[in-house]
C-alpha positions in Angstrom: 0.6 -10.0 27.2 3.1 -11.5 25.0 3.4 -9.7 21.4 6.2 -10.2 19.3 6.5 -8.1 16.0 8.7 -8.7 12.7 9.8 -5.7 11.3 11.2 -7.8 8.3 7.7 -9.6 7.4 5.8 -8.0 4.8 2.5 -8.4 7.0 1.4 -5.2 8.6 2.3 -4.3 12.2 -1.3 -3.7 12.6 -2.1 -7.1 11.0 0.3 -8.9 13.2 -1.1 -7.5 16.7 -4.4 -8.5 15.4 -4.1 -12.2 14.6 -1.8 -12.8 17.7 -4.4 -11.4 19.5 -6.9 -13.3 17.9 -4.9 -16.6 18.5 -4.9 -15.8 21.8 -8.6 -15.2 22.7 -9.4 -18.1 20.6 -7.1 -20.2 22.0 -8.7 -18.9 25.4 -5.2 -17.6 26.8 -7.3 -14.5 27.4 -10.8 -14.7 29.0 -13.8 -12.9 28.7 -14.0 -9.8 30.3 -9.6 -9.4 30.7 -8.7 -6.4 30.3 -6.1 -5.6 27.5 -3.3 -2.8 28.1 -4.6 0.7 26.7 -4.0 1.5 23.3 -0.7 4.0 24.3 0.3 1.4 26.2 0.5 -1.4 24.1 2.0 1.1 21.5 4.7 2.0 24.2 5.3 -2.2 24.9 5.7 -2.9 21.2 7.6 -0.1 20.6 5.3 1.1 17.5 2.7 4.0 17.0 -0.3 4.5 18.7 -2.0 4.6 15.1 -0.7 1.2 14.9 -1.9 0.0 17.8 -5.5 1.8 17.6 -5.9 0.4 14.1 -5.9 -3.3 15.2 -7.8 -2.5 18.1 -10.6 -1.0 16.1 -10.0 -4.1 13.8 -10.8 -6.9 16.8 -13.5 -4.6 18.2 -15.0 -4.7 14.3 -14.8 -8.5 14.7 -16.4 -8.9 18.3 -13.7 -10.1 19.9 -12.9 -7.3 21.8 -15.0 -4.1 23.6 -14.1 -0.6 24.5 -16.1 0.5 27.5 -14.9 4.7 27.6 -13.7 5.7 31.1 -13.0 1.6 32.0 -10.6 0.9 28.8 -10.5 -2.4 26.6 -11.4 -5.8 27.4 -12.1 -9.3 25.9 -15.7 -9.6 24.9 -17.8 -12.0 26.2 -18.6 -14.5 22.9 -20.9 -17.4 22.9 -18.5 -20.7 22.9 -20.4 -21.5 19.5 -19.2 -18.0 18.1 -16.2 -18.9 19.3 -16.1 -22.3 17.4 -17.7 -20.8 14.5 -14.4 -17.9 14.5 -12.0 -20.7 14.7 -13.6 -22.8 11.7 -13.7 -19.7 9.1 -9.8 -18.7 10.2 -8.8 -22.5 9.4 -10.8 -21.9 6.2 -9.3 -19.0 5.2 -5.8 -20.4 5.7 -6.6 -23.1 3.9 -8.1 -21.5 0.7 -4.7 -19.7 0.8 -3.2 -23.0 0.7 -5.5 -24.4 -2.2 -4.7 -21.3 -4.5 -0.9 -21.6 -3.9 -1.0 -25.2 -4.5 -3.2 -24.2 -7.9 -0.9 -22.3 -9.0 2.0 -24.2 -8.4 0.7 -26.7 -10.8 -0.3 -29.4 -7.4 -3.6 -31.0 -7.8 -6.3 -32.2 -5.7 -5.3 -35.8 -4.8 -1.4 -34.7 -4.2 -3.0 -32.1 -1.4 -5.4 -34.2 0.0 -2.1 -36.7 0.6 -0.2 -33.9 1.9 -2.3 -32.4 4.1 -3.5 -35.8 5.5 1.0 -36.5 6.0 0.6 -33.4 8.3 -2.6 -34.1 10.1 -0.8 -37.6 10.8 2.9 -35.8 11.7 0.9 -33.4 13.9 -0.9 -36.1 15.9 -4.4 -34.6 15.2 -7.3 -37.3 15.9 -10.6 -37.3 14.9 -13.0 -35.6 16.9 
């Protein structure tokens, strides 16, 4: 499993193994029931502390997203595909709220982000469901 860290960024180790993580069982790169490396493991493979590593575990397993089953190890849980969708709808509204309040505060109204956003939903390619 492919984790790469940035020292440099202000966003917590932790943090960072959790929403790639994320990304990747919502993007369904890792199935239900996979099994993830141990916690010493993936501390030893990203070259941080097991506290580090344990933290975001306990953090995903909080959400659902992943399960500890003592003696077996850590694996993907199995989530409903409308959990799923429901997980993937709050993230993109919590990113953009972020967006909204930076936007606020840079003095950038409504009408100028709608037109922004809807420049990188055409850019992207992103059709209408």
């Amino acid at each position: 499993m492919l984790i790469v860290l940035d020292n440099s960024s202000p966003v917590p180790l932790y943090k960072q193994i959790v929403e790639q993580i994320r990304a990747k069982i919502l993007k369904g790169e890792l199935q239900p029931g996979e099994p993830l490396p141990s916690i010493r493991q993936l501390a030893s493979d990203l070259l941080t502390s097991v506290i580090t590593t344990k933290r975001a575990y306990q953090e995903l397993e909080a959400e659902g997203l992943i399960q500890t089953r003592p003696g077996l190890g850590t694996f993907v849980a199995e989530i409903k595909e409308a959990s799923l969708e429901e997980i993937r709808l709050k993230e993109v509204e919590a990113r953009l709220r972020d967006i909204v309040r930076d936007s606020a505060r840079l003095g950038i109204g409504a009408t100028t982000l709608r037109s922004i956003l809807d420049k990188v939903i055409e850019a992207e390619g992103l059709m209408d469901e």
